[in-house]
NUDRENDO-789989 format. One line per 4 residues: for each residue x, y, z of C-alpha. Coordinates in nm, 2 decimals, m for minus. Example, Ala and Ser with C-alpha at 12.3 -4.5 7.8 and 13.67 -1.06 7.14 Angstrom:
BEGIN
1.23/m0.45/0.78 ~ 1.37/m0.11/0.71
//
This chain:
BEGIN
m7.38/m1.97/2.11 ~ m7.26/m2.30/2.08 ~ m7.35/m2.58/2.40 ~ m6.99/m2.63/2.50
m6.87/m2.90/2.75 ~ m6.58/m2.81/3.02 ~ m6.32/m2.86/2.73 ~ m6.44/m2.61/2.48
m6.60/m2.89/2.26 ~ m6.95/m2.88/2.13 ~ m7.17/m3.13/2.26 ~ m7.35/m3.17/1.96
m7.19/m3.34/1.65 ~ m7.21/m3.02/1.34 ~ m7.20/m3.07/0.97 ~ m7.11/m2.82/0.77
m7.19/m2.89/0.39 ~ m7.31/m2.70/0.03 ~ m7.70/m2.67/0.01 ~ m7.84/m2.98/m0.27
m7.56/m3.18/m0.19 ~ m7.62/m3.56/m0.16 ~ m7.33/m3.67/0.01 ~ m7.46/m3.42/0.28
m7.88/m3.50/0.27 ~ m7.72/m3.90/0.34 ~ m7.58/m3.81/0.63 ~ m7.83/m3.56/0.79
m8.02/m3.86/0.68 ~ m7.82/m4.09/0.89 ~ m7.79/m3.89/1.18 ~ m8.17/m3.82/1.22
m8.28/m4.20/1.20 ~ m8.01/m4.28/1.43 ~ m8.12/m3.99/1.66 ~ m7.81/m3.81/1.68
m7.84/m3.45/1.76 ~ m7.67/m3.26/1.49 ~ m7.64/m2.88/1.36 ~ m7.65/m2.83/0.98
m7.48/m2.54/0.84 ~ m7.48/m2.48/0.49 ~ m7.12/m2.30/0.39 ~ m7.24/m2.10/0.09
m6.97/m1.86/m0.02 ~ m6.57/m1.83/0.11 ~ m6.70/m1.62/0.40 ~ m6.91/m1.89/0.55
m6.64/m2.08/0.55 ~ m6.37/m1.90/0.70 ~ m6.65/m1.77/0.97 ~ m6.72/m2.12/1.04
m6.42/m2.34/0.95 ~ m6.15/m2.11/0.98 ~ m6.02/m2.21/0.60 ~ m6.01/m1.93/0.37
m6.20/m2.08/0.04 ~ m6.44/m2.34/m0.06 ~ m6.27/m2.47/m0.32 ~ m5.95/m2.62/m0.11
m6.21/m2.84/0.16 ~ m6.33/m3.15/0.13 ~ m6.72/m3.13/0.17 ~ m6.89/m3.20/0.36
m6.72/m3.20/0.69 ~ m6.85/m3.37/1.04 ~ m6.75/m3.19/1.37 ~ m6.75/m3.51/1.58
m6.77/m3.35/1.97 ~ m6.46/m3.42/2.08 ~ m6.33/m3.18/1.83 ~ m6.24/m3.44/1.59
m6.31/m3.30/1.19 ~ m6.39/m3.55/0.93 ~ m6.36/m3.44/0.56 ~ m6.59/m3.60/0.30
m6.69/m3.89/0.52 ~ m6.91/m4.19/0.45 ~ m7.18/m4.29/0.68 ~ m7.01/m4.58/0.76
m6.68/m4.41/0.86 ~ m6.88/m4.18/1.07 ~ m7.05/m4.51/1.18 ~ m6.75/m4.61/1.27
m6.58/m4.32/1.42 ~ m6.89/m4.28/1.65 ~ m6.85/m4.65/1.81 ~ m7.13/m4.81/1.58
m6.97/m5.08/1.38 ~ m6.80/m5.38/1.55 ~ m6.69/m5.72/1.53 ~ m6.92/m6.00/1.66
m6.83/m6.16/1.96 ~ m6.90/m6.53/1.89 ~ m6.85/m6.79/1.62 ~ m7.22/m6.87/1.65
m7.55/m6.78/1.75 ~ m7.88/m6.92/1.84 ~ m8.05/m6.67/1.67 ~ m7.98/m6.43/1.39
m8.20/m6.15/1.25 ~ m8.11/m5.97/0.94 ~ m8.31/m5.63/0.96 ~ m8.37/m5.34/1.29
m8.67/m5.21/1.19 ~ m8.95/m5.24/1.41 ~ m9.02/m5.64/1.34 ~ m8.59/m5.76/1.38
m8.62/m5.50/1.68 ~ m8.93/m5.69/1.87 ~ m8.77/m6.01/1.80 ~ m8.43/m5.92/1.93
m8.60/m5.77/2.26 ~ m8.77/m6.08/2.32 ~ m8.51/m6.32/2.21 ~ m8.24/m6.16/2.44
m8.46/m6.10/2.71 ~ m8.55/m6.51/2.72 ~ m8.17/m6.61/2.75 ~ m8.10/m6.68/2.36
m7.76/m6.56/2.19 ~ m7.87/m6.36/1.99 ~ m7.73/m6.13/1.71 ~ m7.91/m5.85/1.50
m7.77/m5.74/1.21 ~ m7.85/m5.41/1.01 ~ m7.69/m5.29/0.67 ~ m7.83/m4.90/0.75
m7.92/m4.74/1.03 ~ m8.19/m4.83/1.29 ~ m8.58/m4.82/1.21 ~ m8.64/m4.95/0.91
m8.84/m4.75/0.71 ~ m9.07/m4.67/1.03 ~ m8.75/m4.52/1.10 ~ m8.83/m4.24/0.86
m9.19/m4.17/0.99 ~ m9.19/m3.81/1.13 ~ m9.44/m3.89/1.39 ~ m9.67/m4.22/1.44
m9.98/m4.15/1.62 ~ m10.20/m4.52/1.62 ~ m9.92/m4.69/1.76 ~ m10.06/m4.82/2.13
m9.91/m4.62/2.43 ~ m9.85/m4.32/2.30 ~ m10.18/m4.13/2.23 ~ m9.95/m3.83/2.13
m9.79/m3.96/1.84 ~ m9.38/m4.10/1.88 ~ m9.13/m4.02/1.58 ~ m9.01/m4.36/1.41
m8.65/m4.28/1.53 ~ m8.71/m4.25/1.85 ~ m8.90/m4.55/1.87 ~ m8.64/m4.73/1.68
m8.41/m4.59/1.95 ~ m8.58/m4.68/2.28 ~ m8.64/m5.06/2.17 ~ m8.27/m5.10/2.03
m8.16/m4.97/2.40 ~ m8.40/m5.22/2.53 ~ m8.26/m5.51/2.33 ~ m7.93/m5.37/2.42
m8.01/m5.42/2.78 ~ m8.10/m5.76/2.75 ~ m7.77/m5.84/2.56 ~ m7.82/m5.84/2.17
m7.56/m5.79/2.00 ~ m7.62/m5.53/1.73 ~ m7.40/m5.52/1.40 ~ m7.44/m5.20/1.20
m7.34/m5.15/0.84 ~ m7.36/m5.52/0.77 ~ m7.54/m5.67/0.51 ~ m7.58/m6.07/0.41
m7.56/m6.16/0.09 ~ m7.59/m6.53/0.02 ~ m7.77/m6.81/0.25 ~ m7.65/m7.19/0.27
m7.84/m7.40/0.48 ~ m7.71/m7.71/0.64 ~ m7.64/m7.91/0.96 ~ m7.95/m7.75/1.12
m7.74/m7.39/1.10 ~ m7.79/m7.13/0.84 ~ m7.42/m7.00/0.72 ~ m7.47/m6.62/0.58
m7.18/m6.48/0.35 ~ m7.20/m6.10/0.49 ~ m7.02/m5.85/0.22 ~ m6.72/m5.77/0.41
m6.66/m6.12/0.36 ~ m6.72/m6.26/0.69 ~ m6.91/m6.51/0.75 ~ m7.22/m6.55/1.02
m7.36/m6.87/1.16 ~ m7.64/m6.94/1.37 ~ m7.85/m7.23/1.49 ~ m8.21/m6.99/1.35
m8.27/m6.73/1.21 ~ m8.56/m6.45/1.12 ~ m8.57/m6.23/0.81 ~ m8.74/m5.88/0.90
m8.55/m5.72/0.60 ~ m8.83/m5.52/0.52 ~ m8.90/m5.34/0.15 ~ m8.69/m5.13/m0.04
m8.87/m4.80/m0.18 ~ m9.01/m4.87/m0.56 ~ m8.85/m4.64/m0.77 ~ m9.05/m4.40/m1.04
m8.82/m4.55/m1.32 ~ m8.81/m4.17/m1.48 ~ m8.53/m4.01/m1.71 ~ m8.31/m3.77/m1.46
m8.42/m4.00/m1.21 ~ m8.00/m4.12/m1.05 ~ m7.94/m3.73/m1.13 ~ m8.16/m3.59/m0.92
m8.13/m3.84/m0.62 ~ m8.09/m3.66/m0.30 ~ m8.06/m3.31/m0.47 ~ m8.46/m3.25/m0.47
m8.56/m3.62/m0.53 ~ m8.62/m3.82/m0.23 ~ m8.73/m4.20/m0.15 ~ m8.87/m4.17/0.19
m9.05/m3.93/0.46 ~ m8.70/m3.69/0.44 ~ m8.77/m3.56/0.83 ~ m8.46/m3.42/0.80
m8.49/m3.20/0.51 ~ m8.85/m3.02/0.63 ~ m8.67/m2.73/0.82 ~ m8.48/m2.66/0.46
m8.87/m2.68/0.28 ~ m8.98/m2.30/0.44 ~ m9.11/m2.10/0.20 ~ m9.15/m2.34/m0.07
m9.42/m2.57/m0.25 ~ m9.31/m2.95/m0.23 ~ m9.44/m3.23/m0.35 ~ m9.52/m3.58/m0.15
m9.59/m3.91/m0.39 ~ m9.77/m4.17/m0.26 ~ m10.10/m4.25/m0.04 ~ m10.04/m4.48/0.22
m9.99/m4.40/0.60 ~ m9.59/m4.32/0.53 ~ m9.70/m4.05/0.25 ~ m9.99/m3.89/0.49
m9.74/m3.89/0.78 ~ m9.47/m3.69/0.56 ~ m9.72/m3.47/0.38 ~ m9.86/m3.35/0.77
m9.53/m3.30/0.88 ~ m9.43/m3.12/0.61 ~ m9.71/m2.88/0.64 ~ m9.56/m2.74/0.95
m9.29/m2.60/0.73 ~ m9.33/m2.55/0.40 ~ m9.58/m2.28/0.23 ~ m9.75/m2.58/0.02
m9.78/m2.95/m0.01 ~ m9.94/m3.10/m0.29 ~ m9.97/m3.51/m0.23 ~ m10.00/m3.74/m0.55
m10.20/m4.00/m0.57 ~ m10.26/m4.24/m0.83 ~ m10.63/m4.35/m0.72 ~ m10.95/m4.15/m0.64
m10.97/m4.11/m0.30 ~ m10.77/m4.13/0.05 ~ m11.01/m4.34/0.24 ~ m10.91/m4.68/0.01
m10.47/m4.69/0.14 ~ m10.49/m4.40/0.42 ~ m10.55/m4.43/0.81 ~ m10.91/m4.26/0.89
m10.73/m4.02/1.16 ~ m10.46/m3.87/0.87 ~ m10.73/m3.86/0.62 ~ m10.96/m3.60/0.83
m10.63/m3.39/0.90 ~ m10.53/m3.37/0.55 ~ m10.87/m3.26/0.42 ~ m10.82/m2.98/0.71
m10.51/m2.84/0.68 ~ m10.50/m2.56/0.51 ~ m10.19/m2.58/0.31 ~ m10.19/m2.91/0.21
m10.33/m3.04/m0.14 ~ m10.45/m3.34/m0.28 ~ m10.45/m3.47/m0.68 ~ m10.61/m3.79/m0.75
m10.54/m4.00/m1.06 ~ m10.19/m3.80/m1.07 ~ m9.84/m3.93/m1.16 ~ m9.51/m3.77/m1.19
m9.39/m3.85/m1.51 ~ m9.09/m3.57/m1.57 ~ m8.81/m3.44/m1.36 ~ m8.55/m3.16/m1.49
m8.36/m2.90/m1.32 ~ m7.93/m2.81/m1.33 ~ m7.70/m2.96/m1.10 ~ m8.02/m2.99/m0.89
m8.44/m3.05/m0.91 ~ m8.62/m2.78/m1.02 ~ m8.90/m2.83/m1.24 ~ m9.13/m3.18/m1.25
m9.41/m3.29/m1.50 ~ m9.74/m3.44/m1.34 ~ m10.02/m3.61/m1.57 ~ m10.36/m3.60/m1.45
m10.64/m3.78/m1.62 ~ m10.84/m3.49/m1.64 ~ m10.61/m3.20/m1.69 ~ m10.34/m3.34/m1.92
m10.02/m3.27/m1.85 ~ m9.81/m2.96/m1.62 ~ m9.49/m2.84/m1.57 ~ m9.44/m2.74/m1.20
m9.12/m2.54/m1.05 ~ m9.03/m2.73/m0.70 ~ m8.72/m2.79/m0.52 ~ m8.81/m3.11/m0.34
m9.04/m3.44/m0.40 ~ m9.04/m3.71/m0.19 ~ m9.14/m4.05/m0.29 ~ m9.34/m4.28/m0.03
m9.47/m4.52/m0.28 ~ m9.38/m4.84/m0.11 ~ m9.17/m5.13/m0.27 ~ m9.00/m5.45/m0.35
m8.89/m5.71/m0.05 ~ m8.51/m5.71/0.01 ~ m8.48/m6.12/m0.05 ~ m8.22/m6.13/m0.31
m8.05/m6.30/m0.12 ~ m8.27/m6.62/m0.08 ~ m8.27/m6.65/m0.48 ~ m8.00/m6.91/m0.45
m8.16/m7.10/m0.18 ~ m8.47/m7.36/m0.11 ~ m8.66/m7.06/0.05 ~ m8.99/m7.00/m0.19
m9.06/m6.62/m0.26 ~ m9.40/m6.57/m0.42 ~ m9.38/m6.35/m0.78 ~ m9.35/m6.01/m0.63
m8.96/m6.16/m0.38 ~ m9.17/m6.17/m0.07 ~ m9.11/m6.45/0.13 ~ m9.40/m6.76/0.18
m9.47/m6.87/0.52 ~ m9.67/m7.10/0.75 ~ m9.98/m7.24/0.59 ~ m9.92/m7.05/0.27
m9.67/m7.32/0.20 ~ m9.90/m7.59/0.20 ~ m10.05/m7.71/m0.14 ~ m10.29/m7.98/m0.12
m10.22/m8.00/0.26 ~ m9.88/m8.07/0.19 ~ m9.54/m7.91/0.25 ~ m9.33/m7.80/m0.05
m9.07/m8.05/m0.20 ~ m8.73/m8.05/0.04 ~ m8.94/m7.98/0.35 ~ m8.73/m8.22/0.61
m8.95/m8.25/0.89 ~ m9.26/m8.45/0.96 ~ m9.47/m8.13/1.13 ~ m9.59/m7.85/0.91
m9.38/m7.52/0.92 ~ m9.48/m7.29/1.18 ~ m9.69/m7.03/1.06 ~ m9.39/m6.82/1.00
m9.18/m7.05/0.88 ~ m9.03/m7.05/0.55 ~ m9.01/m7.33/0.37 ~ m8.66/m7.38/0.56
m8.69/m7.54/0.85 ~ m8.55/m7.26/1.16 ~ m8.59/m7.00/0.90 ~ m8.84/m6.74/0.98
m8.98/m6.44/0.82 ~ m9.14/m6.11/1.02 ~ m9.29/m5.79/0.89 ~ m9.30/m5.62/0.56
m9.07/m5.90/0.40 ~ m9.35/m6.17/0.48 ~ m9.61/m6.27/0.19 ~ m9.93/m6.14/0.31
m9.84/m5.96/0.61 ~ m10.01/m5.66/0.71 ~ m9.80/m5.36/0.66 ~ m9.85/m5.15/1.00
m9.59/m5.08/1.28 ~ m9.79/m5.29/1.50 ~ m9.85/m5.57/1.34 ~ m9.49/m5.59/1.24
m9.37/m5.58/1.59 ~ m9.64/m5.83/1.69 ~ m9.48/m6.09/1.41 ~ m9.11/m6.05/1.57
m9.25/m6.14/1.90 ~ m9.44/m6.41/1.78 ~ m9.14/m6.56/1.54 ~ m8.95/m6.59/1.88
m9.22/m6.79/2.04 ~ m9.15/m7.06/1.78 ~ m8.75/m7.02/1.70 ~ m8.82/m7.15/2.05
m8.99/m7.48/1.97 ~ m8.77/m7.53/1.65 ~ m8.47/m7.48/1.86 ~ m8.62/m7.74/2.12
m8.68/m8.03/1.83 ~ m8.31/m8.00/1.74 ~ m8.13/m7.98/2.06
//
């Protein structure tokens, strides 16, 4: 029985969609990062969808279709229309900005909370949904104040209502995608062809998932291939044997909460043991679950299936290679720095995009060519003056939750004394 409000409408938002479709996985997608509670159900014959719709056939619907809970039916929506129809994407208020922050995951996130709350005008600006890719962590347990583990979504959520609070303004499904830099402001060209200017700024645009660079690869994307922890996908995975790439702490956090649903869940790793990329505490509860297991030395190097995954090839160094029927394999193999966007500009990147700050700058105690100023930069400076870099995106930063938050707070302490030398 449905939760009905006093009108007759659901209070929850439904989708109603084909199973292995990838319009429909991005928006479950959506909806669980952005913490939306949703009800999935899977139309799979003409029945289902007169039962559920009301039409008579499959084949005369747009799919999939949103139930929005005021009634309201979308057919074959994007996430950004859904985005929109939900109250998420609007127009910024002001021509300019003390502060801008391209990026919500958890180090744009602390700096917006602390810029707000310390009277700057601040704007944060997010081409995706909220999180980052902490977003997609099913549960973080070593993150300090919560000795029973939070979900990354819901701590995405609670610190974008606290930068709400304080007054940032948050622009959703917006992306930057070239820099200028000039009369102490940084002008962004954003791709709806706006344009955004602000006296600072802070890059926390995290990294993009590396992809395996396999045949069948675009094919299978999000229809048994996923980049990312998938939390919203592990009720579908009962029952089956699915397969998690990857040995950092996002792989071990997807492969435990995984085992709560599916029958088996073989993790991939490339190297020879856990201990070298893997958090101690998810180490000694992947050795001890039951249903979980663990290749060393191991790459997926084949995918195949119909209209759909169903079959990948693994090499192992010591068993050659195997075919193995799965439905589902999710990729948390970490990535490449979102900084195409600086290519064009004086900001130095080091070989693998990330960008250079602080002391990293220096070369013989010196700041790089075109450096304007007679201090140093900041240690997270780039080599823009009032151009700041926080989290994942950052050459040689450490690549935890914590420490990412820790850097936004940090970056702005000294947006703070850039902003004082060129009032």
């Amino acid at each position: 029985m449905q939760n009905l409000d006093g009108q007759g409408y659901s209070r929850k938002v439904r989708l109603y969609g084909q199973p292995n479709s990838a319009e429909a996985y991005e928006i479950r997608d959506f909806l669980n990062r952005s913490v939306v509670e949703f009800d999935w159900v899977e139309l799979t014959c003409d029945d289902d969808c007169q039962r559920e719709l009301g039409l008579p056939s499959l084949s005369n619907i747009r799919l999939p279709v949103i139930q929005l809970p005021d009634g309201t039916q979308m057919f074959a929506p994007t996430v950004r229309e859904i985005a929109h129809r939900l109250g998420w994407v609007t127009q910024p208020r002001f021509k300019e900005y003390d502060l801008s922050i391209y990026g919500a995951g958890p180090a744009g996130l602390s700096a917006a909370v602390y810029a707000a709350s310390e009277g700057l005008r601040t704007v944060l600006i997010e081409r995706h949904a909220i999180g980052g890719q902490a977003g997609t962590s099913s549960l973080i347990e070593n993150y300090m104040g919560f000795p029973e583990g939070i979900g990354g979504a819901e701590l995405a959520e609670r610190a974008r209502q606290q930068a709400v609070k304080f007054g940032v303004e948050l622009l959703l499904m917006r992306e930057g995608i070239k820099a200028e830099f000039k009369n102490n402001r940084i002008y962004v060209d954003m791709a709806d062809n706006s344009k955004m200017i602000a006296r600072a700024n802070i890059c926390a645009t995290g990294v993009e998932y590396r992809r395996l660079n396999l045949a069948n690869e675009d094919r299978f994307l999000n229809v048994g291939l996923f980049y990312g922890a998938g939390a919203s996908e592990a009720p579908m995975c009962q029952d089956q044997h699915i397969f998690v790439i990857g040995g950092g702490n996002s792989a071990g956090q997807a492969v435990m909460y995984f085992s709560r649903y599916a029958k088996k869940v073989t993790m991939l790793i490339r190297g020879g043991n856990l201990g070298a990329t893997l958090s101690q505490y998810l180490t000694d509860r992947i050795t001890n679950t039951s249903n979980i297991e663990v290749l060393f030395h191991t790459q997926v190097t084949g995918l195949d299936g119909d209209t759909s995954l169903r079959q990948i090839e693994i090499t192992n160094c010591h068993d050659g290679v195997q075919k193995i029927d799965t439905q589902r394999l999710f990729v948390c193999i970490g990535g490449a720095p979102n900084t195409e966007w600086a290519k064009d500009t004086n900001i130095m990147r080091d070989r693998s995009g990330y960008l250079v700050t602080g002391s990293d700058l220096l070369k013989d105690g010196h700041p790089p060519s075109g450096w304007t100023l007679d201090r140093d930069p900041f240690f997270l400076e780039t080599s823009v003056p009032g151009s700041f870099a926080a989290g994942d995106v950052r050459h040689n930063s450490i690549k935890r939750v914590a420490s990412a938050v820790g850097e936004g707070a940090m970056a702005v302490t000294l947006v703070h004394k850039y902003l004082e030398e060129t009032t």
